[in-house]
N, C-alpha and C positions, 0 to 999 in steps of 0.2 A: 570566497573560501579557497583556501588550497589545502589538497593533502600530497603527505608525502607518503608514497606506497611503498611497502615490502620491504622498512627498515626493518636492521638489526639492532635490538635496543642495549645495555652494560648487560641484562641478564641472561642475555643471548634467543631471548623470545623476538617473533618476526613480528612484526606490526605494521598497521597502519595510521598517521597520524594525521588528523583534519584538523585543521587554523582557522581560524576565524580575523581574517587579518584585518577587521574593521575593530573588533577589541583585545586583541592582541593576544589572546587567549588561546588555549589548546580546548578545544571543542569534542575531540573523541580520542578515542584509541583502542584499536581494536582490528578486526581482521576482516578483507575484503568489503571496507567503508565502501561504498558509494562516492566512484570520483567525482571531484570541484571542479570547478572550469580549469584553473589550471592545479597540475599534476608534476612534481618530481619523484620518478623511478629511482628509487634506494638500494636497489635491488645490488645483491654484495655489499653495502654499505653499512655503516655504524653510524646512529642515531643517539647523540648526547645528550643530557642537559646543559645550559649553556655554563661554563666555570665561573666560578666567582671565586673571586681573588681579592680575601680580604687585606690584604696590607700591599699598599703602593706607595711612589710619592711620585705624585704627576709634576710637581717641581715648581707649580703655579699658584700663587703670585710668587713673584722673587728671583726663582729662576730658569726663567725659560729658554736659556741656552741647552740646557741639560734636557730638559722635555716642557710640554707643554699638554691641555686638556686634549687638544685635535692630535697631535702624535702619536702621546702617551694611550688614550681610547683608541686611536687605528690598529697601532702595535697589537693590544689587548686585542680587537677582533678580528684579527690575521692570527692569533693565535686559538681562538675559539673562548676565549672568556666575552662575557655579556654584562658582567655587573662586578667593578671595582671597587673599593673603600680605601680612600683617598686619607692618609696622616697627617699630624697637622705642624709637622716641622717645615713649614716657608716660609716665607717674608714677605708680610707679617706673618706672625706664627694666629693657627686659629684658633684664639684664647679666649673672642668674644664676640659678640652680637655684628660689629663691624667688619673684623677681616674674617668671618664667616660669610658674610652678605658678599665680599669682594671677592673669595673663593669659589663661590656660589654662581654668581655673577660669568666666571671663569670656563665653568665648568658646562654648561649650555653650550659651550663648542662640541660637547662628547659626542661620539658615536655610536656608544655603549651608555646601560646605565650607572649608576654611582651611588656611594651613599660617601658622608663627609663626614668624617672624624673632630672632635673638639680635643683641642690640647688644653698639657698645666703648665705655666708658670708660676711667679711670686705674681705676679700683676693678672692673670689672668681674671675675669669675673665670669662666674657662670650662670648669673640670674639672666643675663645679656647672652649666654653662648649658649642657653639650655630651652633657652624662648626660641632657637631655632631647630627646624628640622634636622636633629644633628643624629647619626647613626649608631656613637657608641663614644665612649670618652678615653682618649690615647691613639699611640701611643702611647703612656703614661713612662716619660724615659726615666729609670734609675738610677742609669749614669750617662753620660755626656754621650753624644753620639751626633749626628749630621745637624749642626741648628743650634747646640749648645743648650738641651731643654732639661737637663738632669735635675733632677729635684731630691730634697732630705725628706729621711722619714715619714716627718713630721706631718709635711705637706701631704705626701702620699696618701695617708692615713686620711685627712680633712679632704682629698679630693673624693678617693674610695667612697666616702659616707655620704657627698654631696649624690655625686654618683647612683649613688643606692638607692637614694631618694626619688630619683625620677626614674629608677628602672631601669637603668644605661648599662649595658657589660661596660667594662673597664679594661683595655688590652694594654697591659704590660710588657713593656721593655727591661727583660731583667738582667742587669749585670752591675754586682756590688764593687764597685770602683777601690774599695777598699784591699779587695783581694785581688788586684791589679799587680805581674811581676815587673816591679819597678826596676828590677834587677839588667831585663830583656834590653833596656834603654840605651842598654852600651853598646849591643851591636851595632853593627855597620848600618849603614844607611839603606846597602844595596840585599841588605837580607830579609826576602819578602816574608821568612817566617818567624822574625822575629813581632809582628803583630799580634799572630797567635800565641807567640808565646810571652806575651803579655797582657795578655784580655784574657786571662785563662780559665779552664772550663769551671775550675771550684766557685771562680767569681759568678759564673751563670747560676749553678747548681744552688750555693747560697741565699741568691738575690732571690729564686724563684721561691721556694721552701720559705722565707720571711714576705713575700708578696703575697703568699698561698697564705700564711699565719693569720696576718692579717685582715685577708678577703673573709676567711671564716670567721674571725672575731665579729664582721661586720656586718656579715650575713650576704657577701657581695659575690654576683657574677662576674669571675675574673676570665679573662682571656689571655696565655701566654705566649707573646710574637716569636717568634722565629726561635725557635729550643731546640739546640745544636748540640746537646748531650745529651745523653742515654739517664743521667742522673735526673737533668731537671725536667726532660718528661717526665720518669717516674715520679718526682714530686708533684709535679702538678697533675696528674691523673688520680696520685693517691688520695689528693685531699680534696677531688670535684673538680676540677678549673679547668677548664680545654684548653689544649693549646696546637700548636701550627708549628711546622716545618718546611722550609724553603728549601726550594730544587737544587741549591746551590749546596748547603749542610747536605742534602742527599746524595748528591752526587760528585763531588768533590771534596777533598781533600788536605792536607798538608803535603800529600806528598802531589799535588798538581802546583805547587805555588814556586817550583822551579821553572814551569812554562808561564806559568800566567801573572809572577811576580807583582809589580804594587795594585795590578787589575784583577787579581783574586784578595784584595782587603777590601773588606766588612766588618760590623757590628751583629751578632759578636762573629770573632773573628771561625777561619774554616779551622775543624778538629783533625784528631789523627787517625788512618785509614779504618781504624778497629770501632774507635768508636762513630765514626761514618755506619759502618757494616752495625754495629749496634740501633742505630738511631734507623736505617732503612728497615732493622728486624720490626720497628718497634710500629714506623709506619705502616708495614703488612702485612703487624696481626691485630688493627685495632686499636692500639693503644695512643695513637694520635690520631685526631681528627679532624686535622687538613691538611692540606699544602699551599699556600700562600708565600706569596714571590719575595715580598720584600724590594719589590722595584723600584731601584734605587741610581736611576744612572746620572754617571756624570761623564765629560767628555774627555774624549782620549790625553788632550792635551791636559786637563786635572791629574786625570792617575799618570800620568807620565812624570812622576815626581818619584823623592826619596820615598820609602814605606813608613816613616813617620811624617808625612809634609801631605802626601796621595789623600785624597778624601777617603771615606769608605762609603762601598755601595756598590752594588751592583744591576744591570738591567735582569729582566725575569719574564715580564709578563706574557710575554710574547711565545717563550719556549717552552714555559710549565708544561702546559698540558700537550703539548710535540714530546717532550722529555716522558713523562708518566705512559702516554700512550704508546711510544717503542717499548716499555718495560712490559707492558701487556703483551703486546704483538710479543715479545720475547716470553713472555712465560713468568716473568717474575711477579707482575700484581696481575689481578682479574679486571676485567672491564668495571667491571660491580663495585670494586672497590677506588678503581679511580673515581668514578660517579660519585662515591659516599665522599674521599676528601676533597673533590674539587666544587659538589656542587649542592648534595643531598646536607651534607654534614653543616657547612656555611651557613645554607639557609637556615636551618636548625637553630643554632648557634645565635645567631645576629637577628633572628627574629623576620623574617623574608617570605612569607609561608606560600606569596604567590610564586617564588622561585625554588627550582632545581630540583624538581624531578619534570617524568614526563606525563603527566595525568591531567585527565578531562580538568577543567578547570586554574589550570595553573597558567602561568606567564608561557609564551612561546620562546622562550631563549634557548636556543638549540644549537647543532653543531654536527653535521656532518661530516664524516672523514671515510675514506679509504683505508680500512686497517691494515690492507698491504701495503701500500705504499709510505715508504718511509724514504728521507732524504738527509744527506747532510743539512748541518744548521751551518748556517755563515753570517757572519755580521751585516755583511754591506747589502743582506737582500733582507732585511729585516725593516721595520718601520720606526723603530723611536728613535729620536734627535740625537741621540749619543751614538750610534751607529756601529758597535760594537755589541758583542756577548761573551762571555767566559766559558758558555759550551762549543765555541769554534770546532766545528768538525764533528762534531758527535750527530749520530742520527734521530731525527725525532718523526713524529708523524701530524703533519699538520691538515690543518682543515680545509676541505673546500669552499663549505659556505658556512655563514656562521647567522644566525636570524635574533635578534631582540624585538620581544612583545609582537613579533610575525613580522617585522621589516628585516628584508634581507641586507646585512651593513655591509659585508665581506663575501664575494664569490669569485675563485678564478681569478685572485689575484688584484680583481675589483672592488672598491669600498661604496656602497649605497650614502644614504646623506646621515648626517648627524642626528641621532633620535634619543640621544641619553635623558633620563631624567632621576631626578634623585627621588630614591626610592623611599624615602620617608614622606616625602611628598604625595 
C-alpha cells in the first residue's frame, strides 16, 4: 500500500489518498487514512488525475524518425498524461485486423496507457479491424491531412453506420476541402500565413455542421477533433457531438506565425487572434469538453521547408497539461475545470469509467505538481524525438511524478519501466 497524504485535490479539498499498488487501484480517500508502509507528504501540493489525451500520432509503424511508442509515452508522462489514444494515419494506416495487430505489437513499449484508434480508407475492412480491441473509429479524415486519408461522403456515411453498429464514437476530422482558398496558392513560399488562409475557418465550420447532419440521421456518437473556431464548436455542441481543442488553436495565433513560420502549420490550420479569444471563451465556460494535443510531430529538418512543401503537425503532449495548469495558477481556468477537460470529461466521452477522477475504486493515474512552481518550456529539455515545440519560452507548470495503475513512470526528472496497456484490453 502507499498513501499519499495532505493532497490538494482540482476542488481544492485536502485529502488523503491510499493505493493499493498490487491492483492498481485507488483504495480510499479521505482524511487522516491510516499510513502504508510507504508515505508521500503532498503537503502544498496539487493532486490530479492522470490526463488523457485523446488524440496523438505516435508516428509508429511507418515513422519513427518523427516519434516513436517509448518517446512519444515518455514525453506524455513527463508531461503528466497517463492514458493516450493513438490515430491511425501511419504506415500502414490502421484499417484492419493486420496493421492493428502490428501497431498493437508497437505499442507494448509504452510507459503510459493507450487505447488505438481504427482508420477509413477505400480498402479498409472492418469485420478484421473491429474484431480488435479497437478504442473508437477515426480519425475519420474529411479532407487530406498527414497520410492522405480524406474520404467522400459517401464513404463517411457507410463508415458512421458500420461504427454505430458496434458502439464506437466516431472522431471526425472536419474540413470540407471544397471550401479550400484556392486563391491563398499564389503567395510566396516564404508566407507562413498563407496556410491559414487557405484551410479556412468556413471550410471547418461547414464540414462539422454536415458531419453533425449526418451523425444524427444515424443515431451515431460523433467526436469533433481538434475545432479551432468559435463556429464549429457551436455546431457541434448544438446538435450533441463533443468535441476537443488543442493547446495550440488555444493559445496561438496567426498573429504568432511570424516567429514560428512553417513550424506553426497544422491541420486545420492556426485562426485569427479574436477568434482564438472566442474559442478560449468557449473552453472556460463549458462548452467544449477537452483539450486533446493533436501530437503531431515531425522533425526540424521536415518543417524547415516552404509553407506549402512543410508537413503539418505539431508536438503537444507533453506541454498540454504544463500549458492549462499556468492558466490556473494565473487565474484564468480553475483547477476543477482543467480536471473536467483533461481527464473527467475523456473518460466520459471514450467510455474509460476506471479512469480520471480521484475515487475509491478508480485506476491510480495521478499526477502531482507544484502549483507554484512554474518554468519556461523549451524544446531541447523535452522528451519526444522531434525535439522541438511551438510554446518555446512560455511558462507552464509541470509535474513531478506522474503514477499509472499505482506505478510511478516519471518522478524528478526520472522515468519508472514501461507499464502501458491498451485499455480496451
Amino acid at each position: 500500500m502507499l498513501t499519499i497524504r495532505n493532497a490538494t485535490l482540482a476542488d481544492g479539498s485536502k485529502r488523503d489518498v491510499r493505493i493499493d499498488t498490487d491492483a492498481g487501484r485507488i483504495s480510499a480517500v479521505g482524511s487522516s487514512l491510516t499510513e502504508s508502509s510507504e508515505v508521500i507528504d503532498a503537503t502544498g501540493k496539487l493532486l490530479l488525475p492522470g490526463a488523457i489525451d485523446a488524440h496523438v500520432h505516435f508516428r509508429q509503424p511507418g515513422f519513427s524518425h518523427k516519434e516513436t511508442w517509448e518517446t512519444g509515452s515518455k514525453s506524455a508522462a513527463a508531461g503528466g498524461v497517463t492514458t493516450v489514444v493513438d490515430q491511425p494515419n501511419t504506415n500502414p494506416p490502421t484499417i484492419d485486423g493486420d496493421s492493428f495487430d502490428e501497431k498493437a505489437e508497437l505499442a507494448t513499449a509504452s510507459y503510459i496507457d493507450y487505447g488505438i484508434n481504427g482508420g477509413v480508407t477505400p480498402e479498409w475492412q472492418p469485420e478484421s479491424l473491429f474484431d480488435r480491441p479497437v478504442l473508437a473509429l477515426g480519425e475519420v479524415f474529411l479532407a487530406d491531412s498527414t497520410g492522405e486519408m480524406g474520404i467522400e461522403e459517401e464513404l463517411f456515411r457507410e463508415a458512421v453506420e458500420r461504427a454505430t453498429e458496434d458502439y464506437l464514437v466516431v472522431t471526425v476530422h472536419a474540413e470540407d476541402a471544397d471550401l479550400f482558398n484556392e486563391d491563398a496558392k499564389s503567395r510566396n513560399d516564404d508566407d507562413a500565413d498563407a496556410w491559414s488562409a487557405y484551410r479556412t475557418a468556413a471550410a471547418e465550420a461547414a464540414a462539422v455542421e454536415r458531419a453533425c447532419e449526418i451523425g444524427e440521421e444515424i443515431g451515431a456518437r460523433l467526436h469533433i477533433a481538434h475545432t479551432s473556431t468559435p463556429k464549429g464548436i457551436d455546431a457541434a455542441h448544438e446538435i450533441g457531438a463533443t468535441c476537443e481543442v488543442t493547446p495550440h488553436h488555444l493559445f496561438l495565433s496567426r498573429d504568432d506565425l511570424d516567429e514560428l513560420g512553417t513550424f506553426g502549420r497544422m491541420n486545420p490550420p492556426l485562426r485569427s487572434e479574436k477568434r482564438r479569444e472566442e474559442v478560449f471563451a468557449r473552453v472556460a465556460d463549458g462548452t467544449v469538453d477537452m483539450i486533446a494535443t493533436d501530437h503531431a510531430p515531425h522533425t526540424r529538418e521536415e518543417k524547415n521547408a516552404s509553407i506549402w512543401d512543410a508537413p503539418s503537425g505539431v508536438p503537444g503532449v507533453e506541454t498540454m497539461l504544463p500549458l492549462l495548469l499556468e492558466e490556473a495558477r494565473k487565474g484564468t481556468l480553475s483547477y476543477d475545470r482543467v480536471a473536467d477537460l483533461t481527464a473527467r470529461n475523456p473518460s466520459k466521452v471514450f467510455g474509460l469509467p476506471r479512469k480520471g477522477r480521484i475515487e475509491e475504486g478508480r485506476m491510480a493515474d495521478l499526477v502531482l505538481v507544484d502549483p507554484d512552481e512554474s518554468r519556461e518550456i523549451r524544446g531541447d529539455e523535452l522528451h519526444s524525438n522531434c525535439g522541438w515545440t511551438p510554446f518555446e519560452g512560455r511558462m507552464g507548470v509541470f509535474p513531478e511524478l506522474t503514477m499509472v495503475r499505482g506505478n510511478i513512470v516519471f518522478e524528478d526528472d526520472e522515468f519508472g519501466d514501461p507499464v502501458g496497456e491498451n485499455v480496451r484490453e
